[in-house]
C-alpha positions as CSV (number, residue, x, y, z in Angstrom):
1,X,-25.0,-2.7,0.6
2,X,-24.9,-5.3,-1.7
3,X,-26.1,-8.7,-2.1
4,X,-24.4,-11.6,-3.4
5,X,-24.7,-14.5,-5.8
6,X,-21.9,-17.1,-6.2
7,X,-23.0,-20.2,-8.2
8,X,-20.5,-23.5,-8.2
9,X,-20.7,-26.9,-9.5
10,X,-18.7,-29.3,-11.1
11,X,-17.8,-28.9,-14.7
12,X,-20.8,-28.6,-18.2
13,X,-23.8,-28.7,-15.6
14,X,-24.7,-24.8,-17.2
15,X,-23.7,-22.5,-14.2
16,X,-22.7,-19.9,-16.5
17,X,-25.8,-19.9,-18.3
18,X,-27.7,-19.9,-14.7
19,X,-25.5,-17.1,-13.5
20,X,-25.9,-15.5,-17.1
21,X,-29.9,-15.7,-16.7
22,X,-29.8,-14.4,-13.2
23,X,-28.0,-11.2,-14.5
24,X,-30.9,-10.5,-16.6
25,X,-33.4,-11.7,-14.2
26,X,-31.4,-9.4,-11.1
27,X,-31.7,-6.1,-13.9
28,X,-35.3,-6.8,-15.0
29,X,-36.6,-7.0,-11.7
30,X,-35.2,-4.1,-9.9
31,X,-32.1,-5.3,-8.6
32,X,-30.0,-3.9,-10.8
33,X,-27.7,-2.8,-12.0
34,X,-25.6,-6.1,-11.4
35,X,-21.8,-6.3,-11.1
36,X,-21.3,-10.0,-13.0
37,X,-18.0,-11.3,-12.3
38,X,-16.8,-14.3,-14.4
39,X,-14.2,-16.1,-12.0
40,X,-13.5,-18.7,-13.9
41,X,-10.0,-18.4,-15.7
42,X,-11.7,-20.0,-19.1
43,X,-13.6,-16.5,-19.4
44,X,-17.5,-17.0,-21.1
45,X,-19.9,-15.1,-19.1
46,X,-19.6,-12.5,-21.7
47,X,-21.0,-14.3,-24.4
48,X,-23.5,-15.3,-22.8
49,X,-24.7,-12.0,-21.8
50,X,-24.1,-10.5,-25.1
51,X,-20.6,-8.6,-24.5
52,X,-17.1,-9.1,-25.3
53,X,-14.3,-8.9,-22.2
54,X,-11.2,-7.7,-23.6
55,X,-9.3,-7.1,-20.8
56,X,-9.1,-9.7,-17.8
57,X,-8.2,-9.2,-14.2
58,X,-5.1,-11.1,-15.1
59,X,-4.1,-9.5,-17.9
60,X,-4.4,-6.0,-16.3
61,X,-2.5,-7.5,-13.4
62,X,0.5,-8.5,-15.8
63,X,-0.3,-4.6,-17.7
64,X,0.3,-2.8,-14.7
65,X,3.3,-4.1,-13.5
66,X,4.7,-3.8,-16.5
67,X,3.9,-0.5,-16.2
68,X,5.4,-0.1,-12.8
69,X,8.8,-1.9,-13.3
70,X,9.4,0.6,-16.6
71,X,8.7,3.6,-14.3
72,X,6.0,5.4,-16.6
73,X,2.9,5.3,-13.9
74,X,4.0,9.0,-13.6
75,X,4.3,8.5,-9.7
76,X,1.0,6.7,-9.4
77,X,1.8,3.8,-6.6
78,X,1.0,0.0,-8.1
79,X,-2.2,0.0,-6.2
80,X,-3.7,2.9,-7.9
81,X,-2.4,2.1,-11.0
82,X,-4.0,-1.3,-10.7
83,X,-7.6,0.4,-9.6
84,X,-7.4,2.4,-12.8
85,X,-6.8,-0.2,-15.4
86,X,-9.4,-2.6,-13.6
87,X,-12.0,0.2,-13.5
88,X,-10.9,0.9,-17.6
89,X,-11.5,-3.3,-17.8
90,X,-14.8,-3.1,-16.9
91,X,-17.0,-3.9,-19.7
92,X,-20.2,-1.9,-19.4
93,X,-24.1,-2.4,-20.1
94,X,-26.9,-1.0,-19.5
95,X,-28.1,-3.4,-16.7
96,X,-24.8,-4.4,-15.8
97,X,-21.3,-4.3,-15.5
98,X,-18.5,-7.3,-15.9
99,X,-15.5,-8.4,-15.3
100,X,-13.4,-11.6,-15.4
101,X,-10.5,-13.1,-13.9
102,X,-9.0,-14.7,-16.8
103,X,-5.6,-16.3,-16.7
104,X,-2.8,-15.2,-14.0
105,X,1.1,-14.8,-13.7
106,X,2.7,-18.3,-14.8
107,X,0.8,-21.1,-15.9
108,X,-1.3,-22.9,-13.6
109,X,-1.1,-20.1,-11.0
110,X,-4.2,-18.1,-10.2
111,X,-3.1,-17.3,-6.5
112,X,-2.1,-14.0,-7.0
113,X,-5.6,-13.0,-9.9
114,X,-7.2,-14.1,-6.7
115,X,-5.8,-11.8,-4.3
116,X,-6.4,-9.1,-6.8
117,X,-9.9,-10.2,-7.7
118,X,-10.9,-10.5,-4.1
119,X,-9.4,-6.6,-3.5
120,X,-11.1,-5.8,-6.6
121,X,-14.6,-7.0,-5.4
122,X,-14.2,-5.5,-1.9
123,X,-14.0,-1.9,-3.7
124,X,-16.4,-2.6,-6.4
125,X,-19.4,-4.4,-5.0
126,X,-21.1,-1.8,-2.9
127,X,-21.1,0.1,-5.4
128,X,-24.1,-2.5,-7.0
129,X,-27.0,-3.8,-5.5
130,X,-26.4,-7.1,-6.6
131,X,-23.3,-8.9,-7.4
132,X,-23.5,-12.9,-9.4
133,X,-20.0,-14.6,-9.5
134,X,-19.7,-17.2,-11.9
135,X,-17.3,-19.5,-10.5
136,X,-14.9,-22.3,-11.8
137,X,-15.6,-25.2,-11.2
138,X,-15.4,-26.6,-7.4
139,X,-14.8,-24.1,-4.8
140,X,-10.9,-23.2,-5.1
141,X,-12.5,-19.4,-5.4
142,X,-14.2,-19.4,-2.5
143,X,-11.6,-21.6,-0.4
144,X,-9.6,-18.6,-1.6
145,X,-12.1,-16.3,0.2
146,X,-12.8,-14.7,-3.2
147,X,-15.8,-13.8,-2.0
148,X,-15.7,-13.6,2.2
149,X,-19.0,-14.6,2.6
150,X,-21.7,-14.2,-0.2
151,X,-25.4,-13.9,1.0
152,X,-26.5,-17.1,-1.4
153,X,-24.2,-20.2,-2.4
154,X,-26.0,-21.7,-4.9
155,X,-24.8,-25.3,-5.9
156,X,-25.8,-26.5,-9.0
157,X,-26.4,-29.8,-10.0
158,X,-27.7,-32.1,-13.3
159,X,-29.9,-34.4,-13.0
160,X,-27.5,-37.7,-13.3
161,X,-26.9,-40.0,-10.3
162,X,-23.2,-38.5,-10.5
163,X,-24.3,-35.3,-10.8
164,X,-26.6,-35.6,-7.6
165,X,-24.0,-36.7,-5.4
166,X,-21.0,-34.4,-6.9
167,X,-23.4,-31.7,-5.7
168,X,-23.8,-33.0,-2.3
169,X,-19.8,-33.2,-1.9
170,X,-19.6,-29.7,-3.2
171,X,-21.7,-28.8,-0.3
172,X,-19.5,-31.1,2.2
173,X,-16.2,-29.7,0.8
174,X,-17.7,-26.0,1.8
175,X,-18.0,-26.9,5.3
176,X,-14.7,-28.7,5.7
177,X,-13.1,-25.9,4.0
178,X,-15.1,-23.4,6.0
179,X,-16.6,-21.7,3.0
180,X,-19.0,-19.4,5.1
181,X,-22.7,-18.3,3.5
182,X,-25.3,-16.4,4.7
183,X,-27.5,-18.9,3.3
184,X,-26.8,-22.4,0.6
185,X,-29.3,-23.5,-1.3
186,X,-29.1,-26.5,-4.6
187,X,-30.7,-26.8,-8.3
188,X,-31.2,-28.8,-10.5
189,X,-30.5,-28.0,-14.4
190,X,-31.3,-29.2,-17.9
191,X,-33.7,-31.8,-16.0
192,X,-36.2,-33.4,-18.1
193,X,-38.7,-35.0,-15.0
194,X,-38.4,-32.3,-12.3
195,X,-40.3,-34.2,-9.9
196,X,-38.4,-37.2,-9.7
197,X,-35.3,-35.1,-9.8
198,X,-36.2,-32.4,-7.1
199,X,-36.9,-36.0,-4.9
200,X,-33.5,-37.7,-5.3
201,X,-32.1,-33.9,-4.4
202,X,-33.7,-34.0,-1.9
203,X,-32.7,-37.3,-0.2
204,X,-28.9,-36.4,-1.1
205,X,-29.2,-32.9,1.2
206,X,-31.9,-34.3,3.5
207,X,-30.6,-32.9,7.3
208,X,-28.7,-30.6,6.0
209,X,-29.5,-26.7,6.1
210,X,-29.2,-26.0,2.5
211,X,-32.5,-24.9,0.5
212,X,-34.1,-26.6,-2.2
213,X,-34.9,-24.0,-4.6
214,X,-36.1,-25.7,-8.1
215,X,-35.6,-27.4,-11.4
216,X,-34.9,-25.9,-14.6
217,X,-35.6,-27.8,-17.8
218,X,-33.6,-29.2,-20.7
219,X,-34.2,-26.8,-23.6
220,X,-33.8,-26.9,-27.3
221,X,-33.7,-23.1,-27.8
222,X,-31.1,-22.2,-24.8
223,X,-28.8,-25.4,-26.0
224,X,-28.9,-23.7,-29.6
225,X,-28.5,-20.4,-28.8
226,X,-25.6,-21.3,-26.4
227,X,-23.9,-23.4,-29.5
228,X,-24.2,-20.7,-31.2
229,X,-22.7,-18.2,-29.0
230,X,-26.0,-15.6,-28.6
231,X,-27.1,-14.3,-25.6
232,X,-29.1,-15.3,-22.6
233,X,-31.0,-11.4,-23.5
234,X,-32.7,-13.1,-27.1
235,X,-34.5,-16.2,-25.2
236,X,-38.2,-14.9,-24.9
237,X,-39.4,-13.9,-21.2
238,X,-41.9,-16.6,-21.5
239,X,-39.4,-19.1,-22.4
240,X,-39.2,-22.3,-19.8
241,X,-36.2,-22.0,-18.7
242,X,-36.3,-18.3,-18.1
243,X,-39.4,-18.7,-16.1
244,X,-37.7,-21.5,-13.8
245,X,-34.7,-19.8,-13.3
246,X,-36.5,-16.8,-12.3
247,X,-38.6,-18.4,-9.7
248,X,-35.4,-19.8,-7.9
249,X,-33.9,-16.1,-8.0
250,X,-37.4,-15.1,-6.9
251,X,-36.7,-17.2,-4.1
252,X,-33.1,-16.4,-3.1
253,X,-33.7,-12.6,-3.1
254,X,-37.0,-12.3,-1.3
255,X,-35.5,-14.3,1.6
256,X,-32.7,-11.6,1.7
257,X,-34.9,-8.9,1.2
258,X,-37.0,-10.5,4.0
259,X,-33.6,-10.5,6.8
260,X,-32.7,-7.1,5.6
């Protein structure tokens, strides 16, 4: 079986690059290999694990009907077809695999990509250990039941006043839209004083269940290499960041090793 990563929060607080780093972390630490899944139509997980996705969820959607409506799936039914050119979508590594959602039918629309990626994860995932979803930003994903219920939601947040509380209506929003969780837990990223950060976090989540699981600091290299559109795999293991990132993983994983 399994386990699984979603990571959400508002728009250019970094969860790519967090979902990115916990791809590596997940494969360097012998969770691996990792099903990444970039759900957010404006597809960039791949660069930021090194890779190039040139075949979206959407776009093999829109390939295979095609297909089907010109009657040349040689009897195949839509279904199978569909498993085939996802499976031939799948970009491979060698500590991972991806794939992304990209756009859908009509502009605007992702309702159906959604019903196809969620079919798409229920065959694929147990076939990983771990699964990290990248998600766009807010929760219309998992309000979609993407994902039904991943064993970490991790909300991340910056370190702004705004950013703070957009986080703590993230995490309000999942329990009016019944976003189910085996567990929630918050971060903070690009901070640059993770004391007085992780205390104003805090506050904002105080009686609530989810889990306060560290700050990861602003960094010159990750902000350049990210600019520049290299991979989370060149930043050293020593590197802050990495480090940081690694002991909130550290954290999320051993607790589901620990219920398992």
């Amino acid at each position: 079986m399994s386990t699984t990563l979603a990571i959400t929060g508002k728009g250019g607080v970094g969860k790519s690059t967090l979902a990115a780093l916990a791809v590596r972390w997940l494969g360097e630490h012998g969770h691996g290999p990792v099903l990444a899944v970039d759900a957010d139509p404006n597809t960039c997980l791949d660069a930021l694990l090194g890779v190039e996705a040139h075949s979206t969820v959407g776009g093999v959607r829109e390939e295979a009907k095609v297909i089907a409506q010109g009657g040349m799936s040689g009897g195949i039914s839509k279904q199978e077809l569909l498993d085939i050119k996802i499976q031939e979508s799948l970009v491979e590594a060698d500590r991972f695999d991806l794939v992304a959602m990209g756009r859908s039918e009509g502009p605007g629309c992702y309702c159906y990509a959604n019903n196809v990626l969620r079919g798409v994860l229920g065959r694929l995932a147990d076939q990983y250990p771990s699964v990290v979803i990248d998600n766009e930003a807010g929760l219309e994903n998992l309000s979609r039941r993407t994902v039904q219920k991943p064993d970490w939601l991790l909300f991340v947040a910056d370190p702004s006043a705004r950013g703070i509380i957009t986080a703590r209506r993230l995490y309000d929003l999942a329990l009016e839209m019944e976003v189910a969780a085996g567990a929630m837990g918050v971060a903070l990223n690009r901070t640059r004083d993770s004391e007085d950060g992780l205390a104003r976090l805090a506050g904002a989540f105080e009686g609530t269940p989810v889990h306060l699981l560290g700050a990861v600091p602003e960094n010159g290299e990750v902000a350049d290499r990210d600019a520049a559109g290299e991979s989370v795999f060149g930043l050293d293991s020593g590197n802050a960041v990495y480090r940081a990132a690694g002991d909130i993983f550290e954290k999320m994983f051993s607790t589901v090793e620990a219920t398992e």
